[in-house]
MDTraj code that builds the backbone (N, CA, C; nanometers):
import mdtraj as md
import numpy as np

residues = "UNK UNK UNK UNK UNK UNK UNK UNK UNK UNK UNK UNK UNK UNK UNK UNK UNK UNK UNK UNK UNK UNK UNK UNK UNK UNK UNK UNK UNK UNK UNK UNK UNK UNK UNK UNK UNK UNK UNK UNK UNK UNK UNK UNK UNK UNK UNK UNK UNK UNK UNK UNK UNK UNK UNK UNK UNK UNK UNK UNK UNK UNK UNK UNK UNK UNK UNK UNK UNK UNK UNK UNK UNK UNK UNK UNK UNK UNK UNK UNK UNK UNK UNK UNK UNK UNK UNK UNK UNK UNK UNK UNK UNK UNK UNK UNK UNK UNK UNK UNK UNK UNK UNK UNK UNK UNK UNK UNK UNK UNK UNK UNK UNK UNK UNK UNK UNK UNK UNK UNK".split()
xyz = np.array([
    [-0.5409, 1.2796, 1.3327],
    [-0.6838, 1.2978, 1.3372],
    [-0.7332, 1.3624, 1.2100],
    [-0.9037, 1.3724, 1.2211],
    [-0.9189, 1.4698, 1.1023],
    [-0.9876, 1.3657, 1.0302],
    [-1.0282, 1.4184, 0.9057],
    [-1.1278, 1.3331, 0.8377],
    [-1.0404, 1.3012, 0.7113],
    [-0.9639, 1.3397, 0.6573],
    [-0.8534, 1.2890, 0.5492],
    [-0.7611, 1.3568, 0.5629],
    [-0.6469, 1.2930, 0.4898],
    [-0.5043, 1.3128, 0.5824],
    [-0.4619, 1.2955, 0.4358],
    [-0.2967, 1.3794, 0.4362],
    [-0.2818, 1.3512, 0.2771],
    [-0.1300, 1.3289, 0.3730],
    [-0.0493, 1.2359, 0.2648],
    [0.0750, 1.2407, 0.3518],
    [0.2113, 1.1717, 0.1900],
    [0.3150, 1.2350, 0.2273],
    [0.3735, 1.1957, 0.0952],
    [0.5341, 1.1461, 0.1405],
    [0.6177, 1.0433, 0.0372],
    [0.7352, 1.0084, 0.1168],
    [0.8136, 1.0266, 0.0181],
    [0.9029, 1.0388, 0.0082],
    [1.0573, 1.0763, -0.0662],
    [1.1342, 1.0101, -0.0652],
    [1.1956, 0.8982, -0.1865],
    [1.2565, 0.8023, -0.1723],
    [1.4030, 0.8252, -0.2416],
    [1.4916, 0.7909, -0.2010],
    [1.6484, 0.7857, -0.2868],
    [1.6630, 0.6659, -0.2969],
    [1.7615, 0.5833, -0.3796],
    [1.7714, 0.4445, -0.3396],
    [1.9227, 0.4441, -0.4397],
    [2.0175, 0.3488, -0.4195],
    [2.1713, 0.3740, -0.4408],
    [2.1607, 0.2021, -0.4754],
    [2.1790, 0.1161, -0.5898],
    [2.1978, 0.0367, -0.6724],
    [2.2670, -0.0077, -0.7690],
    [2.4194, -0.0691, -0.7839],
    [2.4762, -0.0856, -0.8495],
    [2.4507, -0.1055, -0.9602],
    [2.3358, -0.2463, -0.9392],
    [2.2698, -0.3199, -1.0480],
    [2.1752, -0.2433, -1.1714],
    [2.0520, -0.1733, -1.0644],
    [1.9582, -0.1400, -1.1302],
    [1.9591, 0.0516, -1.1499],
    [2.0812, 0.1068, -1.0984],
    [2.0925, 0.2376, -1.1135],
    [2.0917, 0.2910, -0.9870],
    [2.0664, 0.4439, -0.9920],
    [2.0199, 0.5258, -0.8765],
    [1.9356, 0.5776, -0.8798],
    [1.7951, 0.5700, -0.7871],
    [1.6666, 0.6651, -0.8249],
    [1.5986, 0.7542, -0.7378],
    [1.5570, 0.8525, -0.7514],
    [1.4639, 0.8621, -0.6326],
    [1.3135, 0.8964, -0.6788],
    [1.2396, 0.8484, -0.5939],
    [1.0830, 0.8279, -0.5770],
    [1.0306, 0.8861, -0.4783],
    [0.9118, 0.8708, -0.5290],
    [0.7697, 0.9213, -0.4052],
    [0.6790, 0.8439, -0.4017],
    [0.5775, 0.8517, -0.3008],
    [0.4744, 0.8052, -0.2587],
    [0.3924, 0.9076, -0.1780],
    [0.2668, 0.9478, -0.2717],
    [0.1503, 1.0471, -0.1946],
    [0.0832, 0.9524, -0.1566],
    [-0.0275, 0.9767, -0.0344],
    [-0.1516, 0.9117, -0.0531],
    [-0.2750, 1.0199, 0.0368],
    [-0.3885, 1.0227, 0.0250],
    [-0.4562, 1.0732, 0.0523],
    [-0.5542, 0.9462, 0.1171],
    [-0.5962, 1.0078, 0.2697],
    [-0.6164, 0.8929, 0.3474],
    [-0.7727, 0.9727, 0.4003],
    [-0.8723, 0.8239, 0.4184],
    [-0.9699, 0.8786, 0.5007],
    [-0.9765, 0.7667, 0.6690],
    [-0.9863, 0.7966, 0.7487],
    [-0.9536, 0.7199, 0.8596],
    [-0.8869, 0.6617, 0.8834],
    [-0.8541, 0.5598, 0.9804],
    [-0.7420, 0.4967, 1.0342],
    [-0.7684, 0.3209, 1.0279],
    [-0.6692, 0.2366, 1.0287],
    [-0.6827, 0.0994, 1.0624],
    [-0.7348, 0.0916, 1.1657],
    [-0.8320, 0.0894, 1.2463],
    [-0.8855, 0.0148, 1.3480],
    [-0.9314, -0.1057, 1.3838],
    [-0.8319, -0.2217, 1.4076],
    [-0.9288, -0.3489, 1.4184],
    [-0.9981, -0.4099, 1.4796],
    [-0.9720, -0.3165, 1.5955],
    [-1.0500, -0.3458, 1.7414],
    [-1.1802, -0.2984, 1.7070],
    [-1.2369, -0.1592, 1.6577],
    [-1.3274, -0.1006, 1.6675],
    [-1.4507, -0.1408, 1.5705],
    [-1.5174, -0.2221, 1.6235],
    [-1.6393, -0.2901, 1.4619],
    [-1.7015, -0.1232, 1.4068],
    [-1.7013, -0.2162, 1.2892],
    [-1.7665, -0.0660, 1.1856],
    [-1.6660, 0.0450, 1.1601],
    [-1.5315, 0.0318, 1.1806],
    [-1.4693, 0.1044, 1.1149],
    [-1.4063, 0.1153, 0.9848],
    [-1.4114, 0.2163, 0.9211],
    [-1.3792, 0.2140, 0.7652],
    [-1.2210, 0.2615, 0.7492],
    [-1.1709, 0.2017, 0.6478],
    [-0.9978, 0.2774, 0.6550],
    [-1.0261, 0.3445, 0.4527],
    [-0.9587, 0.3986, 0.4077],
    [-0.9729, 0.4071, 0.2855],
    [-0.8576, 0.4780, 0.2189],
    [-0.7754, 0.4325, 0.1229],
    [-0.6925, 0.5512, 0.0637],
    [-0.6776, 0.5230, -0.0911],
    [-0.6522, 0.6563, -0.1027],
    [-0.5472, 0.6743, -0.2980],
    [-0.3992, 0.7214, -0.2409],
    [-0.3879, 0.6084, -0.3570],
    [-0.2142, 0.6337, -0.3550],
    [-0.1176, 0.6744, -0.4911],
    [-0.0606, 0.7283, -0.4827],
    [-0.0070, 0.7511, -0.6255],
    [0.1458, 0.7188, -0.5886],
    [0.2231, 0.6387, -0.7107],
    [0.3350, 0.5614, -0.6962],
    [0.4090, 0.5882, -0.8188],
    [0.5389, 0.6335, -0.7527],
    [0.6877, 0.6648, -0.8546],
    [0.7777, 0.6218, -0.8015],
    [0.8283, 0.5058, -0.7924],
    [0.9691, 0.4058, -0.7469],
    [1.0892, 0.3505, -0.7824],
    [1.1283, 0.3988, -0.8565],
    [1.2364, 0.3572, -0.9393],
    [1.2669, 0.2330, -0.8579],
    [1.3264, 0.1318, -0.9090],
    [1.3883, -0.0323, -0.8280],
    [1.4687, 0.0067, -0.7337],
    [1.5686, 0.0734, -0.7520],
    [1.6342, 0.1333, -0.6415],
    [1.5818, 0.1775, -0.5085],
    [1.4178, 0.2023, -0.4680],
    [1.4048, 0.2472, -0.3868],
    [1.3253, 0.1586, -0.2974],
    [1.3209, -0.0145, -0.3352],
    [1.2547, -0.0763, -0.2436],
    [1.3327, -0.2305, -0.2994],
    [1.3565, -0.2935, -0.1904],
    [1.4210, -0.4065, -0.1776],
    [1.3107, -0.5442, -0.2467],
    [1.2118, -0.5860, -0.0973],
    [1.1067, -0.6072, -0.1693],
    [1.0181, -0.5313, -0.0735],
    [0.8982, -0.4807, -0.2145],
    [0.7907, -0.4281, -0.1972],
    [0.6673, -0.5007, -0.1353],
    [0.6330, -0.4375, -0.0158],
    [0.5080, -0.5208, 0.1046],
    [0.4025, -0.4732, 0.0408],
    [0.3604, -0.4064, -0.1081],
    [0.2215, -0.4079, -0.1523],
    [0.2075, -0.5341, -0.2317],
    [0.0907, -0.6093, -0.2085],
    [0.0608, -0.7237, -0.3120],
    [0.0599, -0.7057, -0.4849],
    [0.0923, -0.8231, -0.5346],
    [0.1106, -0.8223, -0.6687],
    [0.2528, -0.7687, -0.7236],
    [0.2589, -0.7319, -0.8342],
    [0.3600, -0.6931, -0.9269],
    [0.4895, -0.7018, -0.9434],
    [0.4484, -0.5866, -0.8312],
    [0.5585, -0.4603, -0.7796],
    [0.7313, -0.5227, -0.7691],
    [0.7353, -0.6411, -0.7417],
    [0.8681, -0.6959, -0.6914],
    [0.9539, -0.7822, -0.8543],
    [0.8855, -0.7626, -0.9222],
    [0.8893, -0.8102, -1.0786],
    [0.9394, -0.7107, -1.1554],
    [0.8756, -0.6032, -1.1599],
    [0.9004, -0.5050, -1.2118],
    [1.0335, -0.4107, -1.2190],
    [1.0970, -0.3002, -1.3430],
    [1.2128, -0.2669, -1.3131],
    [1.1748, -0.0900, -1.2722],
    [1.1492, -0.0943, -1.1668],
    [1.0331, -0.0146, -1.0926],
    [0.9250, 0.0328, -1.1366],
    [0.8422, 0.1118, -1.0940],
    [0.6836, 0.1469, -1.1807],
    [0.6169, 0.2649, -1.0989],
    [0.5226, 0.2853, -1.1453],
    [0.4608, 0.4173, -1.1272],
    [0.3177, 0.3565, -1.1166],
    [0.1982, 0.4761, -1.1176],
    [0.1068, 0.4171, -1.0928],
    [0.0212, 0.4673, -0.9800],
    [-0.1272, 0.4711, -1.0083],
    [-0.2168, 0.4610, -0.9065],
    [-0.2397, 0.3196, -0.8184],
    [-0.3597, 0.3599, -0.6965],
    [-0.3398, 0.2654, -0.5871],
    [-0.4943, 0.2908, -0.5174],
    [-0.5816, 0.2342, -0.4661],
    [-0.6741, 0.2114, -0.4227],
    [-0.6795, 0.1290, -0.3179],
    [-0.7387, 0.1568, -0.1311],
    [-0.7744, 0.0750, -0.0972],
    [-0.8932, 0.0504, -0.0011],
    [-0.9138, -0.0353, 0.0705],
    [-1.0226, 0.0048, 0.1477],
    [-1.0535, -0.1215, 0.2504],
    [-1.0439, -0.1230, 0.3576],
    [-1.1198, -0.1560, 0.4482],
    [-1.2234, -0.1542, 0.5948],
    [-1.2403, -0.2493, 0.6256],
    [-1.3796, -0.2685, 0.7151],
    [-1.3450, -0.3455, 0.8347],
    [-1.3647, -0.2704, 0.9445],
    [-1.3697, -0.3820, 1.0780],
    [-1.5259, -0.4659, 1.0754],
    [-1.5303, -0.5687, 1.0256],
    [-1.6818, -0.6509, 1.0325],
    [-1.7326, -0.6111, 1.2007],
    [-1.5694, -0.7024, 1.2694],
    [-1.6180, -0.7292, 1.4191],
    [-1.4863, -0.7304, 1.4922],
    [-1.4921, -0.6884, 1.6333],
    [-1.3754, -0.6318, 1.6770],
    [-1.2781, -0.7632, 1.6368],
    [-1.1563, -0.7124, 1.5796],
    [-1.0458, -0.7906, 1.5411],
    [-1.0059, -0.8914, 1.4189],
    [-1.1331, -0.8250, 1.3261],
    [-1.2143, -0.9373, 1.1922],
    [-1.1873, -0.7770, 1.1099],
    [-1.1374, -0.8191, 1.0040],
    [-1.1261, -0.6372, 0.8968],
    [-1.1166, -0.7493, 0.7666],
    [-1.2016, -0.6754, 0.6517],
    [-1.1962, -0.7301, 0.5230],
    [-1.1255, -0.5965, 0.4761],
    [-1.0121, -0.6225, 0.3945],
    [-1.0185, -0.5326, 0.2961],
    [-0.9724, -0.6041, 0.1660],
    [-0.9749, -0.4620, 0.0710],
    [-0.9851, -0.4702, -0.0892],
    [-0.8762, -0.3548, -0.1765],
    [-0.7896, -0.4260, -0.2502],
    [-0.7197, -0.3055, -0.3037],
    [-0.6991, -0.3301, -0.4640],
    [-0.6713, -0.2017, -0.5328],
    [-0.6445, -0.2478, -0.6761],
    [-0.5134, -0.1167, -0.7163],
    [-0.4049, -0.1922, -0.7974],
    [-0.3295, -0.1239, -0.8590],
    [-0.3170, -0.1141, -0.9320],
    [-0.2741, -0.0046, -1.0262],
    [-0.2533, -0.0030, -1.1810],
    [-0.1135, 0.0530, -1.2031],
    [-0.0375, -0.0556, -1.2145],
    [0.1175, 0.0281, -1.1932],
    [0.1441, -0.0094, -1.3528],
    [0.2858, 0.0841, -1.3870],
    [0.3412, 0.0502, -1.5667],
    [0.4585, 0.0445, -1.5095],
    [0.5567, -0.0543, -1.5577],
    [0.6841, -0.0585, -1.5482],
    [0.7539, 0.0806, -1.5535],
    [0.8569, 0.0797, -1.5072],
    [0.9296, 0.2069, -1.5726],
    [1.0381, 0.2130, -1.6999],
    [1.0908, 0.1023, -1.6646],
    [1.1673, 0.0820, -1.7980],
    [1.1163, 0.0509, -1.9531],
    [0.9888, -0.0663, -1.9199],
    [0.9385, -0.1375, -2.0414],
    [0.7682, -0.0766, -2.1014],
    [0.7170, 0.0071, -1.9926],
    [0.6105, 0.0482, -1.9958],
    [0.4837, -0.0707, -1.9824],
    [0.5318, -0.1901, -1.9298],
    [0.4380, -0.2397, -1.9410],
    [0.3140, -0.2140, -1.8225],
    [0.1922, -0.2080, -1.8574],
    [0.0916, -0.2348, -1.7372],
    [0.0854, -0.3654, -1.6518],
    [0.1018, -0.3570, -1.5269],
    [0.0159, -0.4665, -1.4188],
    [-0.1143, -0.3863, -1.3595],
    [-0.1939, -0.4409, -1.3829],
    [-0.3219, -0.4639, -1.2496],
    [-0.3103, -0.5790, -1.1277],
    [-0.3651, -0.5133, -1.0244],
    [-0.3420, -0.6413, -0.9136],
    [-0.5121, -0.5925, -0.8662],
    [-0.5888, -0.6985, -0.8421],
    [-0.6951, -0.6415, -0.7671],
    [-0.6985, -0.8121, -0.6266],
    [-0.6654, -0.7258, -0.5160],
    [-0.6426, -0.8422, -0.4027],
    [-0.7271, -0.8096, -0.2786],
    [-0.8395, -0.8892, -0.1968],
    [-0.9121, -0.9307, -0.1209],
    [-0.8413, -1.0412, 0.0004],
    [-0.8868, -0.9494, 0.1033],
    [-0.8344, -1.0068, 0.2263],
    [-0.9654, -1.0098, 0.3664],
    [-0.8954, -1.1143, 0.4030],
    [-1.0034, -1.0918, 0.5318],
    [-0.9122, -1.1537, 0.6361],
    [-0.8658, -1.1100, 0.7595],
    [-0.8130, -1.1031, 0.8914],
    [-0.8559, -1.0528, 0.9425],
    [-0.7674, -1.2081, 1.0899],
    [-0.8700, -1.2144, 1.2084],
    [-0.7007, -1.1625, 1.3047],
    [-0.7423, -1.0801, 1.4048],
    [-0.6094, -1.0175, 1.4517],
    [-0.6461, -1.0623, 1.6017],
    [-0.5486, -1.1830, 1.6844],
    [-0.5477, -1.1990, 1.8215],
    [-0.4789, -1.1247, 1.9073],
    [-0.4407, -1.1561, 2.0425],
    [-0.3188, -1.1288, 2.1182],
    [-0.2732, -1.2611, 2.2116],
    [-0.1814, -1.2503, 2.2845],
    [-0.1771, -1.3817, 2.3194],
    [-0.1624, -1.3481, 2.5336],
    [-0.2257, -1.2484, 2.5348],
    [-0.2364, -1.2291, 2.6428],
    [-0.3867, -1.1602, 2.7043],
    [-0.3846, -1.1502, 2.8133],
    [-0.5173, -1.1347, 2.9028],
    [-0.5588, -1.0059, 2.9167],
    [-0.6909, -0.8903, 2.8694],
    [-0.7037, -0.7719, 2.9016],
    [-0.7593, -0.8032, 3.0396],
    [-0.7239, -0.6426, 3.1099],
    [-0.7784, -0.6949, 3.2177],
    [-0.8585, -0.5876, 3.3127],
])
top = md.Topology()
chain = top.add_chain()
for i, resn in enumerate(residues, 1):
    res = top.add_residue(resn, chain, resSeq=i)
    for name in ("N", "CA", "C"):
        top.add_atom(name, md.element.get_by_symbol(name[0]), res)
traj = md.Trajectory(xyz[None], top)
């Protein structure tokens, strides 16, 4: 609960290939995913230190799975339009870690979330 939530994760990761690293992930959160609830807002900043070692593949859009891990801010945000309808919007600015290079990802979504059974 609460009106922003800050929450942070601690990563090790053990890699023959690409080394051994460990990472974090802060983010500072304002509300929750709600997709049921129309008019709800979700919103966060994220700040990102991952060495390759610490994610197989990465479930954020863009880059990230290219890269020989990266760092980086994180932005996101969405909207329940209508119960089970949520647009959201995110943008990253990650730099490699090894090569320093920059990616931006800026990615737009809109889902529609069913069930396949009867409320009752």
């Amino acid at each position: 609960g609460g009106w922003l939530t800050l929450g942070g994760m601690y990563l090790h990761g053990q890699d023959e290939s690409v080394g051994n690293g460990d990472g974090v992930v802060v983010t500072l959160a304002r509300g929750k995913e709600n997709s049921w609830q129309k008019g709800n807002i979700y919103a966060y900043l994220k700040y990102y230190h991952q060495p390759a070692s610490t994610y197989v593949e990465h479930t954020m859009n863009g880059t990230a799975d290219w890269m020989s891990g990266f760092k980086g801010p994180g932005i996101g945000f969405s909207y329940t339009l209508h119960k089970n309808m949520v647009f959201s919007m995110e943008y990253d600015r990650l730099r490699d870690l090894k090569t320093s290079d920059h990616a931006n990802t800026i990615w737009g979504g809109f889902s529609y979330y069913f069930n396949n059974y009867e409320n009752d």
